[in-house]
KOLROTOR-715933 format. One record per residue (C-alpha): x, y, z; residue number from 1. Coordinates in Angstrom, 1 decimal. Example, Ala and Ser with C-alpha at 12.3 -4.5 7.8 and 13.67 -1.06 7.14 Angstrom:
<rs>
R,12.3,-4.5,7.8,1
R,13.7,-1.1,7.1,2
</rs>
This chain:
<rs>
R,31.6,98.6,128.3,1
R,29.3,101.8,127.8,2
R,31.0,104.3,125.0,3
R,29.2,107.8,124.3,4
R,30.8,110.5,121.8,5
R,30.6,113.8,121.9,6
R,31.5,116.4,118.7,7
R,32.9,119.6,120.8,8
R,33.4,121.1,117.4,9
R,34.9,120.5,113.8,10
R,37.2,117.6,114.0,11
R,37.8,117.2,117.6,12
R,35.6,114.2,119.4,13
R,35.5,113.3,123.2,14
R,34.8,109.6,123.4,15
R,33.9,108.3,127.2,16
R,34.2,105.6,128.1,17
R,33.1,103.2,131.1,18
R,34.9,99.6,131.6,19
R,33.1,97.0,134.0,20
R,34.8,96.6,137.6,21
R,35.5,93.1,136.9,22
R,37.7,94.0,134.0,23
R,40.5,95.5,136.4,24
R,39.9,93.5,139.3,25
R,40.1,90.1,137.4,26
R,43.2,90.5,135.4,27
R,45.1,92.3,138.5,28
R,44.3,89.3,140.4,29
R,45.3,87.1,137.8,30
R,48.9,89.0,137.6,31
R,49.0,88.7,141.5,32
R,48.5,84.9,141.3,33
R,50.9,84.6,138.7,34
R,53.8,86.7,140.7,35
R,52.5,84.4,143.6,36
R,54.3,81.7,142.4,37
R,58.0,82.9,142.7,38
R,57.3,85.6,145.1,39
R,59.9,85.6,148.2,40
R,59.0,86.9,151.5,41
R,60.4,86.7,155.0,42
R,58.6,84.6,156.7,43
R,56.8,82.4,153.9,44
R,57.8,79.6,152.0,45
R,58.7,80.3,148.4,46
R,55.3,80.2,146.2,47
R,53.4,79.9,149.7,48
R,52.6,83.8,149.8,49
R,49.4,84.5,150.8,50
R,47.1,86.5,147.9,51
R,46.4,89.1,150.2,52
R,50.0,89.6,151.3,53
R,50.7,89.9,147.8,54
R,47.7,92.5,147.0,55
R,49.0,94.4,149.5,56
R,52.6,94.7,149.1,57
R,51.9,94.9,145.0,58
R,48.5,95.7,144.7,59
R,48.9,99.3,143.9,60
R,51.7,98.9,141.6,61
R,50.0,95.9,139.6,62
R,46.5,97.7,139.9,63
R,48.0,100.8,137.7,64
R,50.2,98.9,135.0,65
R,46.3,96.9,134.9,66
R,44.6,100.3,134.5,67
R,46.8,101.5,131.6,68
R,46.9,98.4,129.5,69
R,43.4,98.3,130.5,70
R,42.6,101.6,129.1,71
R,44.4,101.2,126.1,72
R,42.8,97.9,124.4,73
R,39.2,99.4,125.6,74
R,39.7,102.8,123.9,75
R,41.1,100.5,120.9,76
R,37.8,98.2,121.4,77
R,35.6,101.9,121.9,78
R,37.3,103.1,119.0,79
R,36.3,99.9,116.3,80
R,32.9,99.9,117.8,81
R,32.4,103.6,116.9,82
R,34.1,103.4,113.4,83
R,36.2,106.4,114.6,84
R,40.2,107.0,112.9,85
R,42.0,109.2,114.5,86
R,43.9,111.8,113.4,87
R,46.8,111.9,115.5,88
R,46.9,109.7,119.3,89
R,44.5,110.4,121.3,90
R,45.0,112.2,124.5,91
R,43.5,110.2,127.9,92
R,42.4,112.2,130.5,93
R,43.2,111.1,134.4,94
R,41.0,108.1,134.5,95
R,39.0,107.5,137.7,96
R,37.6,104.7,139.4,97
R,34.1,105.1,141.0,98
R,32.1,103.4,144.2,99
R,31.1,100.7,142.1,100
R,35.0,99.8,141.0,101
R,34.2,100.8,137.3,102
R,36.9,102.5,135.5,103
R,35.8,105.5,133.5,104
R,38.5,107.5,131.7,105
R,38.2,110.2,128.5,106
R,39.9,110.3,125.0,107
R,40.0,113.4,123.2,108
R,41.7,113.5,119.6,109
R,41.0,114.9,115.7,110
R,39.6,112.7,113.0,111
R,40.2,112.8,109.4,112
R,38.1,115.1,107.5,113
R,35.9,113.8,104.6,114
R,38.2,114.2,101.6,115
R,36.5,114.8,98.2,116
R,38.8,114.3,95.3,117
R,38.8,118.0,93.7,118
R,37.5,117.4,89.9,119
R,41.1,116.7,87.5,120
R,39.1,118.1,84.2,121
R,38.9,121.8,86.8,122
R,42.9,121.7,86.5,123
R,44.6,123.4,83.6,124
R,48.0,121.8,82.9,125
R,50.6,123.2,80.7,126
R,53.0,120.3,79.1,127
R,56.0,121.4,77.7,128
R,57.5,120.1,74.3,129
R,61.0,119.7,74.4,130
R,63.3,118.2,71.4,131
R,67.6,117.8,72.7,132
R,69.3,119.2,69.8,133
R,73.0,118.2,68.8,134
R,73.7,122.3,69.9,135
R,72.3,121.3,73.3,136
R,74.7,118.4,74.1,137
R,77.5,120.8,72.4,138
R,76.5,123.3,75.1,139
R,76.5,120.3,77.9,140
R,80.2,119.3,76.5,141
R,80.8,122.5,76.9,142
R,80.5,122.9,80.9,143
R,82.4,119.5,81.0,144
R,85.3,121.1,79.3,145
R,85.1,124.4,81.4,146
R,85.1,121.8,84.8,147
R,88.3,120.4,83.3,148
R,90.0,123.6,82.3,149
R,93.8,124.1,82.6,150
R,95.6,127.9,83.7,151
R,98.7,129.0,81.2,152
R,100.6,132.3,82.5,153
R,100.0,134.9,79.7,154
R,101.5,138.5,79.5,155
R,99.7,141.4,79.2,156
R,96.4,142.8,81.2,157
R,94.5,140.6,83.0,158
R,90.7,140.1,81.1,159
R,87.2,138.3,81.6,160
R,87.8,134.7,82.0,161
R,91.2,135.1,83.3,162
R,92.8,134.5,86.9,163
R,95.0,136.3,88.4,164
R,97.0,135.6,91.8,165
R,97.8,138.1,93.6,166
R,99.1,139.5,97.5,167
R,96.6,141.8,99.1,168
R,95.9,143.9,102.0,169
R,92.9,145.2,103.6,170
R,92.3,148.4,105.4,171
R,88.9,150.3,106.6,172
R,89.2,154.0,108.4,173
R,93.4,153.3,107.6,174
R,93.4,150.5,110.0,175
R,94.3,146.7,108.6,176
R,91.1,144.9,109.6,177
R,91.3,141.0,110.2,178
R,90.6,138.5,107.6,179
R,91.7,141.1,104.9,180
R,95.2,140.2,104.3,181
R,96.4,136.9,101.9,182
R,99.2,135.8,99.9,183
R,99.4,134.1,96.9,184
R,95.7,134.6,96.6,185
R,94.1,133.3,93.3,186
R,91.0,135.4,91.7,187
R,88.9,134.4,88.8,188
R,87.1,137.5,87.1,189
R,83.7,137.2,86.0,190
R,83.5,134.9,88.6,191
R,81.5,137.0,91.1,192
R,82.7,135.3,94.0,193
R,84.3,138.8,95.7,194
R,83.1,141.4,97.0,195
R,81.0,143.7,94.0,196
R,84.2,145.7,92.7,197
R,87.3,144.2,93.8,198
R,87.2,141.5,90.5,199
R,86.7,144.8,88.5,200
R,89.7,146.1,89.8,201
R,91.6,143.4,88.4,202
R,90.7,143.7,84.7,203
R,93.6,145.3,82.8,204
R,95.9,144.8,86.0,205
R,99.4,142.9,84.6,206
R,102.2,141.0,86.4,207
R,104.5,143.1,88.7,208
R,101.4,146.0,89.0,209
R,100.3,147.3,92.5,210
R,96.6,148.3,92.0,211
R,94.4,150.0,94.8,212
R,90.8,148.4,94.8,213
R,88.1,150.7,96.9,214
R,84.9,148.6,97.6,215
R,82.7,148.7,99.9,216
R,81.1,145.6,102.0,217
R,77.5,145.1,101.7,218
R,75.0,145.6,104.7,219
R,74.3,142.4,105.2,220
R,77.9,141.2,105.4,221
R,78.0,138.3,107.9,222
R,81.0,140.1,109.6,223
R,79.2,142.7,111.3,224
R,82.5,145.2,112.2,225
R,82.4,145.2,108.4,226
R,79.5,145.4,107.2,227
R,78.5,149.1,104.7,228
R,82.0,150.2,105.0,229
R,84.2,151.0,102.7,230
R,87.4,149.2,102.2,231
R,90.8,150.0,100.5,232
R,93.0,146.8,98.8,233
R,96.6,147.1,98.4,234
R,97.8,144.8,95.8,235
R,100.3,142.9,94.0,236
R,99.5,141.1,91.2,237
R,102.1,137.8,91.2,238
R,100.7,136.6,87.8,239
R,98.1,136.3,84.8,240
R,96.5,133.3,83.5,241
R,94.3,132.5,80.9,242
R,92.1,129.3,80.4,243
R,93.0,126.8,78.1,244
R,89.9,124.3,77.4,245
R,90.4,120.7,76.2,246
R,89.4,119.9,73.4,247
R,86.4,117.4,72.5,248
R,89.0,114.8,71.1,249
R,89.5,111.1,71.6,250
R,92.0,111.6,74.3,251
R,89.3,113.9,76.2,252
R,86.6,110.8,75.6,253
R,88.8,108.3,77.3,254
R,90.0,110.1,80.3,255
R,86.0,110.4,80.8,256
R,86.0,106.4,80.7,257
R,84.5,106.7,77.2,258
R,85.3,104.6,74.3,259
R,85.2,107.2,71.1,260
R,84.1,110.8,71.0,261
R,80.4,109.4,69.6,262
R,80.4,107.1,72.8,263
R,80.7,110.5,75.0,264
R,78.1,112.2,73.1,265
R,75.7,109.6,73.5,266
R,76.2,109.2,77.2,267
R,76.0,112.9,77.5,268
R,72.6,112.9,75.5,269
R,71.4,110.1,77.5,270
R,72.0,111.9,80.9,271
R,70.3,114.5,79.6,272
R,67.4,112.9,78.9,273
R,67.0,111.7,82.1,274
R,67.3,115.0,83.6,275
R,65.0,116.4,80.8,276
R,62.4,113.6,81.8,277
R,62.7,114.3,85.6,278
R,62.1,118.1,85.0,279
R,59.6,117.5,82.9,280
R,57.5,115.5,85.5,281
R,58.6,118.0,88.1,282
R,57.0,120.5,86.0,283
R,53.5,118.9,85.8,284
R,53.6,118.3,89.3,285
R,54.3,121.5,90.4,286
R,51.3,122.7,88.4,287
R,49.0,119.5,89.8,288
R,49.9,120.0,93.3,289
R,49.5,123.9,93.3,290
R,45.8,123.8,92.1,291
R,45.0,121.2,94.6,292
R,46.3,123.2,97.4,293
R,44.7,126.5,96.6,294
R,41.7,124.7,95.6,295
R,41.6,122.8,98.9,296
R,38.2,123.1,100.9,297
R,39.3,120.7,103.6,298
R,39.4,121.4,107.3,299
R,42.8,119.8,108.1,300
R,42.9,118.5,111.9,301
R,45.6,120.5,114.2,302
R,47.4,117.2,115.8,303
R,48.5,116.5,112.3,304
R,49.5,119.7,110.9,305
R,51.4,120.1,114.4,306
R,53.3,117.0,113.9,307
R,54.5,117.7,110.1,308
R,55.6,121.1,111.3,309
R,57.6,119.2,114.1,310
R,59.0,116.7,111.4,311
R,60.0,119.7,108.9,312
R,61.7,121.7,112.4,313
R,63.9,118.3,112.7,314
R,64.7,118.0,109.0,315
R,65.7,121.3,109.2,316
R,67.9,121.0,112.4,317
R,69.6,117.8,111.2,318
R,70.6,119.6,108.1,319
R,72.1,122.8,109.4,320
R,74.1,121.1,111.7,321
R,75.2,118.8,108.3,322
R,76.3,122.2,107.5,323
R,78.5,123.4,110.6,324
R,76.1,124.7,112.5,325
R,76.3,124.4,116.3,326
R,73.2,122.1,117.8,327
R,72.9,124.6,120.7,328
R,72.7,127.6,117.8,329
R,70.1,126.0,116.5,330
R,66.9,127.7,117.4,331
R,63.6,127.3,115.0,332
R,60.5,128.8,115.5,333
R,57.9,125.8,114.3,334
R,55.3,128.8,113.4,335
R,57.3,129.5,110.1,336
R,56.7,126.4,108.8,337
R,53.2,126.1,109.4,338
R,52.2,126.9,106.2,339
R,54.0,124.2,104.1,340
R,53.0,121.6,107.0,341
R,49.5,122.5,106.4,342
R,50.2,122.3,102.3,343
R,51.8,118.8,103.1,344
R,48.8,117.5,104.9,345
R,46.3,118.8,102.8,346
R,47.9,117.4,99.6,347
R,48.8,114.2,101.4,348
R,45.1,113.6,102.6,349
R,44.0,114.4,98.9,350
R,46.8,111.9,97.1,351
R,45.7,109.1,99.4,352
R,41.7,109.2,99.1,353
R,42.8,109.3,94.9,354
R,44.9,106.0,95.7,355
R,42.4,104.5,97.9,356
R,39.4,105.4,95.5,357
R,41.6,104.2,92.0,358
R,43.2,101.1,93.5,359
R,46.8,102.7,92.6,360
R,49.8,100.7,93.5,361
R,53.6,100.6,93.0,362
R,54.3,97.5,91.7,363
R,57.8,96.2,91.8,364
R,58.7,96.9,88.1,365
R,58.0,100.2,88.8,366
R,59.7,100.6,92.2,367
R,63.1,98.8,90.6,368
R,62.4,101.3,87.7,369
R,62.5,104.2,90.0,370
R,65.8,103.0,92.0,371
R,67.9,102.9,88.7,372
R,66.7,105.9,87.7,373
R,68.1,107.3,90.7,374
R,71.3,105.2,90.4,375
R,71.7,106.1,87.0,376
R,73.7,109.1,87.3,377
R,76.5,107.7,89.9,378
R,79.7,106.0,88.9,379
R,78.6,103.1,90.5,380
R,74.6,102.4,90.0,381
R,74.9,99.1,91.7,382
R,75.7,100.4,95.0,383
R,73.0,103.0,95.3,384
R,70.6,100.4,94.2,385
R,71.8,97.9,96.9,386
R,71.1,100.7,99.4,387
R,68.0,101.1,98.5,388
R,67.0,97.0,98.9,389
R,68.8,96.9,101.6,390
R,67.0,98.6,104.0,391
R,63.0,98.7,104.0,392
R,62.0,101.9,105.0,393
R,64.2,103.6,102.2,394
R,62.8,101.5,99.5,395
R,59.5,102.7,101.0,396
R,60.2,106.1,100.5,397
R,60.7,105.4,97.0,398
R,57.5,103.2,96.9,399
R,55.8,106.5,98.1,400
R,57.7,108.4,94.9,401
R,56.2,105.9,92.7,402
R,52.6,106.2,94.0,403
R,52.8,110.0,94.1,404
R,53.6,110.1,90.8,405
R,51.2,108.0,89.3,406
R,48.3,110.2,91.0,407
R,50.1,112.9,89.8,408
R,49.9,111.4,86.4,409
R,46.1,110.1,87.3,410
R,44.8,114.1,87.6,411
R,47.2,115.5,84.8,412
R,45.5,113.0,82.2,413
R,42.5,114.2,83.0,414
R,42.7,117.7,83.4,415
R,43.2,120.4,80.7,416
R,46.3,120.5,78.8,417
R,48.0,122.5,76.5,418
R,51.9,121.9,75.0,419
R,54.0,124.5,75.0,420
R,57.2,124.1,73.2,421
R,60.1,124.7,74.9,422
R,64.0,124.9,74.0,423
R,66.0,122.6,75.7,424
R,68.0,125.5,77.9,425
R,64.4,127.2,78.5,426
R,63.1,124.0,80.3,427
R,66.0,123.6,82.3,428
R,66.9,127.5,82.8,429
R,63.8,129.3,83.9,430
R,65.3,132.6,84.0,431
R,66.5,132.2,80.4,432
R,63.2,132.0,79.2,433
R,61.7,134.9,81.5,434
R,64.5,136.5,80.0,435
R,63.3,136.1,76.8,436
R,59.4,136.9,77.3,437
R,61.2,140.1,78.3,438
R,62.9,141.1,75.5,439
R,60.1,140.1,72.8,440
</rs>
């Protein structure tokens, strides 16, 4: 078998190669022979068939399933003897057959660039210091109690917090428009989940008042008739409530399947810690995985880039259609997820030389670690961990967690780090803390 390369340019190679005549002829021949033997055909005994009966009737047919099979251990064989890795499969050019009965046929395909590991002591990490306090899990006792809020009719004006239910009636240019009518309609204010204006409308309003609310849609209002105009609200307000939180008592703790009020405290403060743990190595990583990408000098082969862009298309299909989403409204244009495809090779080409070079590995302590960790937070653990053993390809998914995390880990240990202390509400509320750079 001859085998020559050729480097067009960057990471593409065309690898040519020539198989000997007998290699085709022999094994079609011994396929022809082995049909011989149960071969019927008018006019010849069963397993009587002459061979060149047979190459004639099946020759073709047998002499291109040979080719094929043919071509794909010898580019397989070429391949090895080359020490070439794809990046991506290869794409065979018509093969062709010569005078001499020698099959010759083309491969072109990417490789895999040469991945240096980018120096961890370059990278500047910032590792935040966070401490729960007892105010914290008040504040997280806090959301449960608004979750389990009750409504008591209250007289007088309606206020923040409060919820009034109400009739209304919409009308743009004087004319009712559809979708703006409703009875019995039930409005939180503060809530923000009307229109800008109509929830202001509401404050002071009591029981038995008719108030006219004026607002106006916003551009990009899905309903396009709609959309910028200005809309007038008749109303009736049917009544006003007020929330009425539970109390943190004993009761509370056991209709949330806890034994005392300390019992709720401390699962609330271990939950918490979990989530403060998994934001906390979701903030080292973001910082790890940034620097590598914009630090990056690798030319990242096409075929691979192209097929993670397909990949993220797909995820993204499958998941607005979760949503509702017609399959046939479904039109994505791969080109606007080029860029994170080409992030996701890069940084997956990078992880896995760091893997191969340290000998990392997910061992099963840590892979078991990882699955109750993400049980944790369900009423029943056991059965999210049962789905994860029970099918192989999830609990590799969370074998891949496991290793990405310890390179992670492997680069932030070695880079530059400074602590930066951090409130409990800052680490988990961005925006609370920009807030606060703000107003210092």
């Amino acid at each position: 078998m001859d085998v020559s390369v050729e480097s067009p340019g960057g990471l593409e190679r065309r690898l040519t190669v020539t198989v000997p005549d007998d290699r085709v002829t022999s094994q079609v021949d011994q396929r022809l022979e082995q049909m011989r033997k149960n071969a019927r055909i008018d006019g010849f005994r069963p397993g009587k068939v002459p061979l060149s009966v047979m190459r004639k009737r099946y020759g073709p047919q047998v002499r291109e399933e040979v080719v094929g099979e043919v071509i794909q251990s010898s580019l397989i064989e070429a391949l090895g003897q080359q020490e070439l890795n794809p990046a991506g499969t290869p794409q065979v050019e018509a093969p062709q057959i010569g005078d001499d009965g020698r099959l010759t046929f083309t491969a072109r395909f990417e490789v895999y660039p040469e991945v240096t590991v980018p120096d961890a002591a370059s990278l500047e990490v910032e590792r935040p210091q966070v401490t729960i306090e007892e105010g914290d899990v008040d504040r997280t006792l806090d959301m449960i109690r608004e979750q389990r809020k009750e409504w008591v009719e209250k007289e007088g004006p309606a206020e923040e917090g409060d919820r009034v239910t109400l009739d209304f009636k919409g009308y743009v240019d004087g004319e009712a428009f559809e979708g703006g009518e409703a009875n019995d309609f039930a409005v939180e204010i503060g809530s923000a989940n009307m229109i800008e204006g109509f929830e202001d409308g509401l404050r002071g309003a009591s029981a038995g008042e008719h108030p006219e609310l004026e607002v106006t849609f916003p551009e990009d209002y899905p309903v396009e008739d709609l959309a910028g105009k200005t809309a007038r609200f008749e109303t009736t307000v049917k009544k006003v409530e007020a929330a009425q939180l539970p109390e943190v008592t004993e009761e509370f703790a056991t209709s949330l399947g806890m034994d005392s009020v300390q019992a709720l405290r401390d699962e609330v403060r271990a939950n918490m810690e979990r989530e403060l743990n998994q934001r906390l190595r979701e903030r080292v990583k973001d910082q790890v995985m940034e620097q590598l990408w914009q630090n990056h000098q690798l030319d990242l082969p096409q075929g691979l880039v192209d097929q993670e862009a397909d990949n993220l298309v797909e995820q993204m299909r499958q998941q607005m259609q979760s949503q509702g989403a017609a399959a046939q409204d479904v039109n994505l244009d791969r080109s606007m997820f080029d860029e994170q495809a080409r992030r996701r090779v890069a940084l997956g080409l990078i992880l896995s030389k760091v893997v191969e070079e340290e000998g990392l590995q997910a061992d099963r302590d840590e892979v078991r670690a990882k699955v109750e960790e993400i049980a944790a937070p369900y009423e029943q653990p056991q059965q999210v961990i049962d789905y994860y053993y029970g099918d192989r390809q999830r609990l590799a998914e969370i074998e891949s967690l496991v290793l990405e995390g310890k390179v992670v880990e492997w680069f932030a240990e070695r880079a530059q780090v400074t602590e930066k202390p951090l409130s409990f509400q800052e680490l988990m509320n961005p925006g609370a803390e920009e807030a606060e750079g703000e107003n210092a």
